[in-house]
GUBA-77980 format. One record per residue (C-alpha): residue in one letter; x, y, z. Coordinates in steps of 0.5 Angstrom, whole numbers, plus 500, padded with zeros to 3 digits. Layout:
// GUBA-77980
r A, px X, py Y, pz Z
...
//
This chain:
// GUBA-77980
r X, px 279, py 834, pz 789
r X, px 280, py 838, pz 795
r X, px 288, py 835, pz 797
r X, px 290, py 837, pz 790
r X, px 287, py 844, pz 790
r X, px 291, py 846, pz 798
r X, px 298, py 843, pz 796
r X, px 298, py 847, pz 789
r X, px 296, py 853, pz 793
r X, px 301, py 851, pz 797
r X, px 306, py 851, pz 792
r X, px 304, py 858, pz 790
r X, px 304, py 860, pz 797
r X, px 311, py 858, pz 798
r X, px 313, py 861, pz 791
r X, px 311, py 868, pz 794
r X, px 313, py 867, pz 802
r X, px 314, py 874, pz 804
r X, px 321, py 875, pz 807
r X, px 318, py 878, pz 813
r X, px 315, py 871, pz 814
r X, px 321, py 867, pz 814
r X, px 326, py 874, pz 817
r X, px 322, py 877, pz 823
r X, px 323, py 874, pz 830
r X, px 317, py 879, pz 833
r X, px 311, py 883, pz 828
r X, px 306, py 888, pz 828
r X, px 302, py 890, pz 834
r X, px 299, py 896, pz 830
r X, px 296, py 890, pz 826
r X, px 296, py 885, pz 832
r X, px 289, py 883, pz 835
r X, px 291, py 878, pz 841
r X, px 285, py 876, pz 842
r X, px 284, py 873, pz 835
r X, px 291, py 870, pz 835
r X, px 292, py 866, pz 828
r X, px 284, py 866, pz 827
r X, px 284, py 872, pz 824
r X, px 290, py 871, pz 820
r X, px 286, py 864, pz 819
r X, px 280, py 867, pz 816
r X, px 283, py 872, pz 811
r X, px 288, py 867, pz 809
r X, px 282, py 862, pz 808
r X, px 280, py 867, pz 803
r X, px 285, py 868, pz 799
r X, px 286, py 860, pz 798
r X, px 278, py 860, pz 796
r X, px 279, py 865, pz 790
r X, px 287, py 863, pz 789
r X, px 291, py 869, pz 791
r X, px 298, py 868, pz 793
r X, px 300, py 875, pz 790
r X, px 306, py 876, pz 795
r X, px 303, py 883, pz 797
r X, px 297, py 879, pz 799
r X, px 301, py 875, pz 803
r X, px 304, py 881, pz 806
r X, px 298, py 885, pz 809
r X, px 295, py 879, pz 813
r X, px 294, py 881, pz 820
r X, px 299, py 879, pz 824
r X, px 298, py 872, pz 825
r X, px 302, py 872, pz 833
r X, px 307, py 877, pz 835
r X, px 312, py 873, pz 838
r X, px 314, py 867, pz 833
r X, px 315, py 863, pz 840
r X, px 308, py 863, pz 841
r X, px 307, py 862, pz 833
r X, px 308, py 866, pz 826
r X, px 305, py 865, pz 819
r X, px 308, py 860, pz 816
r X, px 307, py 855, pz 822
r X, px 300, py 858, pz 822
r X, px 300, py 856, pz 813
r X, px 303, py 848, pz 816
r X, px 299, py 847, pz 821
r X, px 292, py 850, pz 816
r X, px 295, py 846, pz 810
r X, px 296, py 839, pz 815
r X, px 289, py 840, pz 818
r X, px 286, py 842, pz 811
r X, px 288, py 836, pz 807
r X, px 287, py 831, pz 813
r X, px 280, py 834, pz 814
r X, px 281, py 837, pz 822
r X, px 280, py 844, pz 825
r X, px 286, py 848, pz 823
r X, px 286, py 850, pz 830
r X, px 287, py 843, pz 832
r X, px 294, py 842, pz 830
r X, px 300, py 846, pz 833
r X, px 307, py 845, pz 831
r X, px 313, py 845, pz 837
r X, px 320, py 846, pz 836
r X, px 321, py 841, pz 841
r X, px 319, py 834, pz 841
r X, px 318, py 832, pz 848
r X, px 315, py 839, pz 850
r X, px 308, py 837, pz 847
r X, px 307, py 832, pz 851
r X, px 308, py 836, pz 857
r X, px 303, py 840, pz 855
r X, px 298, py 835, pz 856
r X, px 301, py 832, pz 862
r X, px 300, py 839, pz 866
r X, px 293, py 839, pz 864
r X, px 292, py 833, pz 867
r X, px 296, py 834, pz 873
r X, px 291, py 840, pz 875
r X, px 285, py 835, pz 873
r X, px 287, py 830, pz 877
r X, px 286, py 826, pz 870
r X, px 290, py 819, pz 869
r X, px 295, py 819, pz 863
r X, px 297, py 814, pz 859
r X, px 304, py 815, pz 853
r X, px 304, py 809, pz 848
r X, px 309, py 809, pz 842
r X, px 312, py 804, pz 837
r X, px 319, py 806, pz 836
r X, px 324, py 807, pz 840
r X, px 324, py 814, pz 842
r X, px 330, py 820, pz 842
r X, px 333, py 820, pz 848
r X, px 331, py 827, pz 849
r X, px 325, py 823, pz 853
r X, px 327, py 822, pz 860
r X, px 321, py 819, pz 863
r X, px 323, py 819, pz 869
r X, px 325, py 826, pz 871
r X, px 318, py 828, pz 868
r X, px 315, py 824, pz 874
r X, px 320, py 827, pz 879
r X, px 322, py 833, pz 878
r X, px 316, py 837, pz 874
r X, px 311, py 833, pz 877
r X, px 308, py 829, pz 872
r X, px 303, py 823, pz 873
r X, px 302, py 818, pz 866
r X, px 303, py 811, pz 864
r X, px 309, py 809, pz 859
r X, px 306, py 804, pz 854
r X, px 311, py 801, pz 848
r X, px 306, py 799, pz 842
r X, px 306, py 795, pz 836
r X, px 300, py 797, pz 833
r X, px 294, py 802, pz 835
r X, px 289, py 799, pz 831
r X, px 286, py 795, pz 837
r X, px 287, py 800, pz 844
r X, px 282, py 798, pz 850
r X, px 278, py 804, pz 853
r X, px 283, py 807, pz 857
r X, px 278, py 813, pz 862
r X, px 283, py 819, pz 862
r X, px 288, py 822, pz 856
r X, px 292, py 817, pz 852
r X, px 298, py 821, pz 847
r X, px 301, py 817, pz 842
r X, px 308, py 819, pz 839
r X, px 309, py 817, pz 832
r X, px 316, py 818, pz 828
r X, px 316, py 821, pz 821
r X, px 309, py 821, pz 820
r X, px 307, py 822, pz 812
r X, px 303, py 829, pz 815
r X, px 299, py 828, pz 808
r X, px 296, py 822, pz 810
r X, px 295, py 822, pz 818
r X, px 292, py 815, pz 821
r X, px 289, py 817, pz 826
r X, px 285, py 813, pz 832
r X, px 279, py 816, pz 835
r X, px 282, py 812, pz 842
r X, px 288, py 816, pz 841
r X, px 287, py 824, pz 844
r X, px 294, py 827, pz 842
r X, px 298, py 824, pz 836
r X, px 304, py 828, pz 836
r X, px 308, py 826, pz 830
r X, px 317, py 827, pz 832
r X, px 319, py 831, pz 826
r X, px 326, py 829, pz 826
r X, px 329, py 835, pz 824
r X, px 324, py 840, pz 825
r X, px 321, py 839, pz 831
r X, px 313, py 835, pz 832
r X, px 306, py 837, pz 830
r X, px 300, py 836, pz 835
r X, px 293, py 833, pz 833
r X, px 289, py 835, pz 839
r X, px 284, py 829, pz 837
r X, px 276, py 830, pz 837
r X, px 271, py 835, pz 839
r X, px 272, py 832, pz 846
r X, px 279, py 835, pz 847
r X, px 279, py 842, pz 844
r X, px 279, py 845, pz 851
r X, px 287, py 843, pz 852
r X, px 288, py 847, pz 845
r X, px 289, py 854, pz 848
r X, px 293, py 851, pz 855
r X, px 297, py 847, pz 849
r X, px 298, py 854, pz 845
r X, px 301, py 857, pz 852
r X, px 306, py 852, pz 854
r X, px 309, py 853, pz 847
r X, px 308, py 860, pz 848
r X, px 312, py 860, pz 855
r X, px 317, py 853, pz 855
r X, px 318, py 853, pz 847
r X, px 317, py 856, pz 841
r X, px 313, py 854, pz 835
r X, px 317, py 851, pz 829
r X, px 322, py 855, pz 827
r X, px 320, py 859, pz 821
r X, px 325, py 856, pz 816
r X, px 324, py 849, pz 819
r X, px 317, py 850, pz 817
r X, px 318, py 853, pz 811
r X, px 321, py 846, pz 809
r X, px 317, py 842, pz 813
r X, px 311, py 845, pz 808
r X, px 315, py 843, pz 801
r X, px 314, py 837, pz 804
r X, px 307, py 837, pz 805
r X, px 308, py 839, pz 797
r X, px 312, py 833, pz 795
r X, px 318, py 838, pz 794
r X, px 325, py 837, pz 796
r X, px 327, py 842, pz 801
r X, px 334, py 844, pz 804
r X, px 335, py 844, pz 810
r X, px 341, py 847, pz 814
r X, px 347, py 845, pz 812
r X, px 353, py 849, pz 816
r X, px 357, py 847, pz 819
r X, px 353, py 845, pz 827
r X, px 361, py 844, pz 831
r X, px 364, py 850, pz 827
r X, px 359, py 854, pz 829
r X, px 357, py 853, pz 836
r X, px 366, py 854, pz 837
r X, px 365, py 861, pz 835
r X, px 359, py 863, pz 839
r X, px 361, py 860, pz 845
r X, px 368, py 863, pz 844
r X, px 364, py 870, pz 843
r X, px 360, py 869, pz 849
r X, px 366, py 868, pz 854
r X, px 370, py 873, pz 851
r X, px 364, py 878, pz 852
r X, px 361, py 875, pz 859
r X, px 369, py 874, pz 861
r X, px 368, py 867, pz 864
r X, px 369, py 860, pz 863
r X, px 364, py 856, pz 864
r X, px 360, py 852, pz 859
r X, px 356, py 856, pz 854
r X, px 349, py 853, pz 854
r X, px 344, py 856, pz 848
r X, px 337, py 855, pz 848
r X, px 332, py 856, pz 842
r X, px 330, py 862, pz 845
r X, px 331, py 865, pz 852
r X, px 325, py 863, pz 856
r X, px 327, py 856, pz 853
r X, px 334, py 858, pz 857
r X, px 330, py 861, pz 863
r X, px 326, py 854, pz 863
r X, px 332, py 850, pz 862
r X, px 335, py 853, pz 869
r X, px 328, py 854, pz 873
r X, px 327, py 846, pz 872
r X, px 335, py 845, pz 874
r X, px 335, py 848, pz 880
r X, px 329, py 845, pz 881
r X, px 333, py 838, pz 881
r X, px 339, py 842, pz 885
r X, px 335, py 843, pz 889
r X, px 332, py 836, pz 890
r X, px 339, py 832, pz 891
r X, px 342, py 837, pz 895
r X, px 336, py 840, pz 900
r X, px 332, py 835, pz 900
r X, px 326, py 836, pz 904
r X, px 326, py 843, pz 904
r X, px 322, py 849, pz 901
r X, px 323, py 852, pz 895
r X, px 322, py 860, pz 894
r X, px 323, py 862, pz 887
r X, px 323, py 870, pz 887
r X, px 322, py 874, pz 882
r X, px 319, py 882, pz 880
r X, px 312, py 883, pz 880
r X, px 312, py 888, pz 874
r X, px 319, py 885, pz 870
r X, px 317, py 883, pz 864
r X, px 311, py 878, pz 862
r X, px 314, py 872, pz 860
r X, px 318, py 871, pz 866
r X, px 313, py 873, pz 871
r X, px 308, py 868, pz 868
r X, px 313, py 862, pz 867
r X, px 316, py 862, pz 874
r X, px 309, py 862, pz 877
r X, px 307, py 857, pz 871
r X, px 313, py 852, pz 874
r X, px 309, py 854, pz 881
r X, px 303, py 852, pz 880
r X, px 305, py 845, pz 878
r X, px 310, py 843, pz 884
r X, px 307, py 842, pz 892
r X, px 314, py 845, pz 894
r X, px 315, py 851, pz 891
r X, px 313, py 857, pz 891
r X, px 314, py 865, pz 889
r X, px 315, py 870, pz 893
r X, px 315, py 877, pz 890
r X, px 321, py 883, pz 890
r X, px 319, py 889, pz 889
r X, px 325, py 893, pz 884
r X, px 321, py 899, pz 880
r X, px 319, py 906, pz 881
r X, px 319, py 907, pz 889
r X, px 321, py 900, pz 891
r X, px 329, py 900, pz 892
r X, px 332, py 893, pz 888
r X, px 338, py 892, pz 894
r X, px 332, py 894, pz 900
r X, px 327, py 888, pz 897
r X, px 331, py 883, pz 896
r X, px 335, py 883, pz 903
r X, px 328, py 884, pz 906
r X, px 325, py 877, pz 903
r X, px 332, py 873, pz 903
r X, px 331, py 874, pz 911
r X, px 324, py 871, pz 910
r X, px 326, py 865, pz 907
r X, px 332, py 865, pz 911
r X, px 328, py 864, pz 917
r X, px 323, py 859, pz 913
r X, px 330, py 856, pz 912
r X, px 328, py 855, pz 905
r X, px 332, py 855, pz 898
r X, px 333, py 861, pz 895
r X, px 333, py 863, pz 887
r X, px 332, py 871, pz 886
r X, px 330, py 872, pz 877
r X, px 332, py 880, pz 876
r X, px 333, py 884, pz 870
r X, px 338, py 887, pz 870
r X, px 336, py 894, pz 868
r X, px 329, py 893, pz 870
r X, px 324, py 892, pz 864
r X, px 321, py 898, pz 862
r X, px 323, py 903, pz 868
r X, px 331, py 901, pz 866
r X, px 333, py 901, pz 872
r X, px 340, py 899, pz 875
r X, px 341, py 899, pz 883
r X, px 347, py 900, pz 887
r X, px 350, py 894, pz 885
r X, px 355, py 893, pz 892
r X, px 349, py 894, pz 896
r X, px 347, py 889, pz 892
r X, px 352, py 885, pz 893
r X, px 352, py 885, pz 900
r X, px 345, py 884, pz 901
r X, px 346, py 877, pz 897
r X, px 352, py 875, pz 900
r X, px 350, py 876, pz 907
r X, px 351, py 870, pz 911
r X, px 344, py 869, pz 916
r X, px 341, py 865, pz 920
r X, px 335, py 860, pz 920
r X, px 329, py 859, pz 926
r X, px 334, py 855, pz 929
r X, px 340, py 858, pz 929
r X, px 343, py 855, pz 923
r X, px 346, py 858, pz 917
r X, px 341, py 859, pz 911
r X, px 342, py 857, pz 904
r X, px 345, py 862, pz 900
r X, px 341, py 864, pz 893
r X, px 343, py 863, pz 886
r X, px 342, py 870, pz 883
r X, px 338, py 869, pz 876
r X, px 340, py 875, pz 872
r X, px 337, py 876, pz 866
r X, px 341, py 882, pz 863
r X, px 338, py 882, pz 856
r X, px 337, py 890, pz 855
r X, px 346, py 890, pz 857
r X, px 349, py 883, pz 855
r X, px 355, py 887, pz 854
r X, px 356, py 888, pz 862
r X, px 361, py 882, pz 865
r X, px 358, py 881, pz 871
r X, px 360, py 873, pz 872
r X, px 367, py 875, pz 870
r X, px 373, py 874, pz 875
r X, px 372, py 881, pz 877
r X, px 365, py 881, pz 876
r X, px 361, py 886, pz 881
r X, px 358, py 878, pz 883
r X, px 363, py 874, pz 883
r X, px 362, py 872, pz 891
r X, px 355, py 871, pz 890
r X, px 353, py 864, pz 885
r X, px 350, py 867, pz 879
r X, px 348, py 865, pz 872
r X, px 347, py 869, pz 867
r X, px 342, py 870, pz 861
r X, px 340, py 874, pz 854
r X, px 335, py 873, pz 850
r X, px 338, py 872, pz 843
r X, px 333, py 875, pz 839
r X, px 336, py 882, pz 841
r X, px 343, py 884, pz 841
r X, px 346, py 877, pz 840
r X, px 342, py 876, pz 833
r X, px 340, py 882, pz 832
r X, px 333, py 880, pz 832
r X, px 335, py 875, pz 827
r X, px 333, py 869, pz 831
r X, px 330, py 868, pz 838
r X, px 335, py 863, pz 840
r X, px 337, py 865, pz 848
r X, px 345, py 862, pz 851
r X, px 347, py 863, pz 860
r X, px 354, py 862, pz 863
r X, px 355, py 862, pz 869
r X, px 361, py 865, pz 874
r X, px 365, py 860, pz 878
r X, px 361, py 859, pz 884
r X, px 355, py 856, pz 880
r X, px 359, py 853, pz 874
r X, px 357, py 847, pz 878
r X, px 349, py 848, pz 876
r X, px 349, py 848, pz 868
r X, px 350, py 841, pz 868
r X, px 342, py 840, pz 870
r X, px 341, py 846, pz 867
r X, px 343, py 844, pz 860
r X, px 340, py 836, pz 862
r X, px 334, py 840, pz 863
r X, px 334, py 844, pz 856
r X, px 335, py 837, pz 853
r X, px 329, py 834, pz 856
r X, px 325, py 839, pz 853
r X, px 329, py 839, pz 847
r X, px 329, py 847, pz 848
r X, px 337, py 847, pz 845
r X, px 338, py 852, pz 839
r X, px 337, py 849, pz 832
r X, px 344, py 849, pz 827
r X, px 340, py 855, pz 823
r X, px 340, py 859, pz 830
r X, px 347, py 857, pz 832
r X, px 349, py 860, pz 824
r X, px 345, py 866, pz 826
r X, px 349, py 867, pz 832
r X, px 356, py 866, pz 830
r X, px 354, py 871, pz 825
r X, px 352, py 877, pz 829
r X, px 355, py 876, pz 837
r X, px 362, py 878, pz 834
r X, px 359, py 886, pz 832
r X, px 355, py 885, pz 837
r X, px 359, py 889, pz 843
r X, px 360, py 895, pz 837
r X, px 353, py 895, pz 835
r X, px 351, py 897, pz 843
r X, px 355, py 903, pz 843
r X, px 353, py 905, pz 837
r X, px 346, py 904, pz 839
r X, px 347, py 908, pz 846
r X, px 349, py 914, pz 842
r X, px 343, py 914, pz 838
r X, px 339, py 913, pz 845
r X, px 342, py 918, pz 849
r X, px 342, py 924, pz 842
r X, px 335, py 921, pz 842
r X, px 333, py 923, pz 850
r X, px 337, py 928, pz 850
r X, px 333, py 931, pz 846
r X, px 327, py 929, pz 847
r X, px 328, py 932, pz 855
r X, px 330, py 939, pz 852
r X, px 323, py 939, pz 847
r X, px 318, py 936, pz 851
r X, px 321, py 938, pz 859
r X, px 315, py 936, pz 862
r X, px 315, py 928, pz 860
r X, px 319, py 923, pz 866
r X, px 324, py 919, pz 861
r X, px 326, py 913, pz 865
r X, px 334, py 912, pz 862
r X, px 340, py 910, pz 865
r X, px 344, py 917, pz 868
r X, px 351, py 918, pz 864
r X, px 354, py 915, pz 871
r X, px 351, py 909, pz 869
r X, px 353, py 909, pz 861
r X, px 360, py 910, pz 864
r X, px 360, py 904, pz 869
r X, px 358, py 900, pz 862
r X, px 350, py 900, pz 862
r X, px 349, py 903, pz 855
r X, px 342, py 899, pz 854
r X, px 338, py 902, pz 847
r X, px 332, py 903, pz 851
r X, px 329, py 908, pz 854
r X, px 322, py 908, pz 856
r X, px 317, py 915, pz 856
r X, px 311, py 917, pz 862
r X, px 308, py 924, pz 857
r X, px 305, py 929, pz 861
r X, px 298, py 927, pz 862
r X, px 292, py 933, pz 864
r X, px 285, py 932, pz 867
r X, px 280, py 934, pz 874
r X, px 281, py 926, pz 876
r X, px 287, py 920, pz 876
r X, px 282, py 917, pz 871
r X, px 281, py 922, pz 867
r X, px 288, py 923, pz 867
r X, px 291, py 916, pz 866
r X, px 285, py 915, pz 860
r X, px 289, py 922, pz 856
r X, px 296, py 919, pz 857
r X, px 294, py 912, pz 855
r X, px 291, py 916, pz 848
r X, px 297, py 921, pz 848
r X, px 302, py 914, pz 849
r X, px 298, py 911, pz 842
r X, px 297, py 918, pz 838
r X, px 305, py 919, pz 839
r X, px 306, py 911, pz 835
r X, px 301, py 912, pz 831
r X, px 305, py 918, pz 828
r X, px 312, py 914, pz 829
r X, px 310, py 909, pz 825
r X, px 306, py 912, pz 819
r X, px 311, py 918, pz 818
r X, px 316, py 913, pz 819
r X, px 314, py 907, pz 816
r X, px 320, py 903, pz 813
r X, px 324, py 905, pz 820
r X, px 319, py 906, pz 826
r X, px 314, py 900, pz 828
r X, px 310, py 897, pz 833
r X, px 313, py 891, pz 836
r X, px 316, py 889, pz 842
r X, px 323, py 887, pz 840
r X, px 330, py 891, pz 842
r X, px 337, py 891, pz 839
r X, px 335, py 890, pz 832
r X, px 339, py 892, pz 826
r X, px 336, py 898, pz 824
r X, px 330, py 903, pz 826
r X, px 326, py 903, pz 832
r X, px 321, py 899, pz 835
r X, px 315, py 903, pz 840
r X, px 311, py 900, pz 845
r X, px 307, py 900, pz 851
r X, px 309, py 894, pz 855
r X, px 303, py 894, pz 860
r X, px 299, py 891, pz 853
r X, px 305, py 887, pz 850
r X, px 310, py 885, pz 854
r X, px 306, py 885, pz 861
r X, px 300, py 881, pz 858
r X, px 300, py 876, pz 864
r X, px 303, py 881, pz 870
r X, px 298, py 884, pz 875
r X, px 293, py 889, pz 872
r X, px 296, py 894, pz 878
r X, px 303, py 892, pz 876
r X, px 303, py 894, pz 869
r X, px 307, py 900, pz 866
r X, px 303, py 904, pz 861
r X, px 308, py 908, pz 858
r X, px 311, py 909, pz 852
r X, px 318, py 904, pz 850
r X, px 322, py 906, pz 845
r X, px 327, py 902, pz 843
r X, px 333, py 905, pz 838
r X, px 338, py 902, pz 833
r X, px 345, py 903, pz 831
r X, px 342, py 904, pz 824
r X, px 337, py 909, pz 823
r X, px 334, py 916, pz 821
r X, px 335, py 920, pz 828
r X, px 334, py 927, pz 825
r X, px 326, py 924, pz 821
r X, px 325, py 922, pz 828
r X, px 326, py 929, pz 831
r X, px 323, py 931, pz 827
r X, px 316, py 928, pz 827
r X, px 316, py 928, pz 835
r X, px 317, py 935, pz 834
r X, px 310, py 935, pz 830
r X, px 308, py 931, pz 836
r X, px 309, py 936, pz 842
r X, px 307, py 942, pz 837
r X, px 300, py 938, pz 837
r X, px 300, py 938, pz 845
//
């Protein structure tokens, strides 16, 4: 029998988890094909279940399933194929959430674009999570909401119907083939989807972006739990102490950032920068009601961003994105007072997202220019006064900066702050994000966190573990990785001079930006601008290839940044900036560097590099 064959080799699977599996936040691009995301891993773990190897080395050498965990990872790839196998479905047909409402969302926005009627039936009171109503009005979804007592009997509805169950047993799914998404609340873990008949597998890559991009995937440990369940085996689950250490991260967090104000922490950071996006939304919609809002935001900063804001966009008549050139040959202060007097003549509400350095080129502007340009008092058409912006600061490459402080560079202009906690904070040991915000915008984290809520976007009590554990040497950890940085540019700029390294300057580092991450141009030959873009995107892959064959337990192709140990290569126009503009992109080398590495084997292997030139 075939459920008997899958839950054994399950077991066997589960016995033999690579610790990479469950550890990682971010895997392998060397061994990442994007466009055949989990269906690669898929097919060759399907092999290995036909001839029933679970060696753990085995396991290990699968292709990179995804290379995120908020998009997915192995182990909620091995749920959802196991949940799919036993219950007979297409594996690419169920996808695990760490929230339980975003899901639902999913379908909504589809349907929103579609112009196709949605009706939500559920049997049991749900979590309070499900504010039906804010979803109506501040993300501007259109459904019916229907309580149920049984679903045997549904009449024909012409649109989508969503039912939400509770605790289902997933080795034993009841579906309905009048319900077109079942989604299954795990009451510890999150939810699982069943995108239902062959009628609805063109929402499943939409599904799997709003994942990749409001949520996360279920959790690696929460899905390793989830599959001994599917096994019939008893799982443990996080049991610290949730209260103890959310006090401890929120006491690090405000001793580092110097401020006061609530500390909300998200599941990852994009779930943090959802939950403020959608919050201000509403700030927006209670206090300037009628009026236009403009969320602006650099073209070419990181994907994940860029993407989500235009995302948020798309979905709601009265906003719109306006663009704040901040790399290169554009000066961050000159942008950003260029389209506040825009929006200010438009009479609109103004919210700025800037990175803080820029994500690759680790930009800082001048930041009393900056200030002065976002404090600027202007005038409507009218003659009225403006709206003053929230400025969104994303200051995960400098976390230890305290710019929301009392004394802080913005502390006249409402700021919210946030870092992405896969890096420095958890030192890439979760993906769990946190913002704070000075005193002028204390005010806004209460609908920012009602909106983190709704999503159910919080950070789970392993994550919060995580966090409690590694923020206190986080500070520690940034100097010592600075130092290995710097000692690493600068020898690099006396090996190869020719090379443009995009780096904070020593005046910078003294005024406190010591990020662990530099990015590198190679110099480039050629008679023509292709020929020489073509040889400088060979030199960018031959120069990590070497890194991370030569380097192997220490250099790795990934995108993370402020790990514990080694050093991460990668090129952000095919990684980070997979949905920026093509013309926006950066085709350069970024190197991020950790506070525990072999500085001098690197030296020594870029040495071998340049005498290759």
């Amino acid at each position: 029998m075939k459920v008997p064959k899958v839950t054994n080799y399950l077991e066997e699977v589960i016995a033999n988890t690579p610790q990479d599996w469950l550890k990682l936040t971010t895997h392998r691009l060397d061994i990442y094909n994007e466009e055949l995301a989990k269906t690669e891993f898929l097919k060759q773990f399907e092999n290995l279940y036909k001839n029933n190897n679970s060696d753990k080395t085995s396991l290990s050498e699968l292709p990179t399933a995804y290379d995120y965990i908020r998009l997915g990872h192995p182990l909620s790839t091995v749920l959802e194929w196991g949940i799919a196998k036993i219950n007979d479905l297409k594996a690419e047909n169920v996808i695990s959430f760490s929230s339980q409402t975003i899901p639902v969302m999913a379908v909504l926005r589809k349907n929103l674009f579609e112009k196709k009627d949605t009706q939500i039936l559920y049997s049991k009171e749900l979590p309070g999570c499900f504010d039906f109503e804010a979803m109506k009005l501040v993300y501007g979804y259109n459904f019916d909401l229907k309580k149920v007592d049984k679903t045997e009997d549904l009449p024909e509805f012409y649109g989508s119907t969503i039912f939400i169950s509770q605790n289902d047993d997933l080795t034993d799914l009841a579906l309905n083939s009048n319900i077109d998404f079942h989604i299954s609340l795990q009451e510890e873990s999150g939810s699982v989807m069943i995108v239902n008949g062959d009628k609805n597998e063109g929402y499943i890559s939409e599904i799997q972006h709003v994942r990749r991009r409001e949520t996360i995937a279920m959790t690696p440990a929460d899905c390793y739990a989830t599959l001994k369940q599917l096994t019939g085996k008893s799982s443990t689950r996080n049991n610290s102490d949730l209260t103890t250490n959310k006090t401890k991260v929120v006491e690090s967090v405000q001793a580092i950032t110097a401020t006061s104000s609530k500390v909300l922490l998200g599941s990852c950071g994009l779930s943090v920068q959802y939950g403020i996006m959608m919050g201000l939304i509403e700030e927006a919609l209670e206090n300037y009601k009628g009026k236009k809002i403009k969320i602006i935001v650099p073209p070419n900063c990181y994907g994940g961003t860029n993407d989500q804001a235009r995302r948020v966009a798309a979905c709601l008549e009265n906003v719109d994105i306006l663009d704040l050139p901040v790399d290169g040959n554009n000066d961050m202060v000159q942008s950003t007072d260029k389209v506040l007097e825009q929006v200010a003549k438009e009479d609109a509400v103004p919210y700025i997202i800037a990175e803080i350095p820029t994500n690759p080129r680790v930009e800082v502007p001048d930041l009393e220019k900056l200030r002065d340009a976002l404090s600027k008092v202007r005038k409507t058409e009218s003659g009225d006064t403006a709206i003053d912006p929230v400025f969104i600061l994303d200051q995960t490459f400098c976390p230890n900066v305290q710019f929301c402080g009392e004394d802080g560079i913005l502390s006249t202009i409402r700021t919210i702050s946030y870092v992405s906690g896969s890096k420095f904070p958890s030192g890439g040991r979760c993906t769990a994000g946190y913002c704070v915000a000075n005193q002028k915008a204390e005010n806004l984290l209460d609908n920012i966190e009602k909106h983190l809520r709704l999503c159910d976007n919080e950070a789970t009590a392993l994550q919060v573990e995580i966090l409690a554990e590694q923020l206190p040497s986080m500070n520690q950890r940034i100097k010592d990785a600075y130092k290995n940085t710097r000692e690493f540019v600068t020898f690099i700029e006396n090996k190869l001079p020719e090379a443009k390294i995009n780096f904070v300057s020593e005046e910078l580092a003294e005024q406190g930006f010591t990020p662990s991450v530099f990015s590198l141009d190679l110099p480039t030959r050629g008679n023509t601008p292709e020929e020489r873009e073509t040889y400088k995107r060979e030199l960018n892959h031959k120069l990590i290839k070497m890194m991370i064959t030569q380097i192997p337990n220490e250099s790795k192709y990934c995108v993370s940044y402020g790990q514990l140990k080694g050093c991460y290569w990668t090129i952000p126009a095919t990684s980070t900036q997979g949905t920026t503009k093509e013309d926006d992109k950066d085709y350069i080398a970024r190197v991020s560097v950790s506070p525990d590495l072999d500085l001098e084997l690197h030296k020594k292997v870029f040495s071998e590099f340049v005498a290759q030139l």
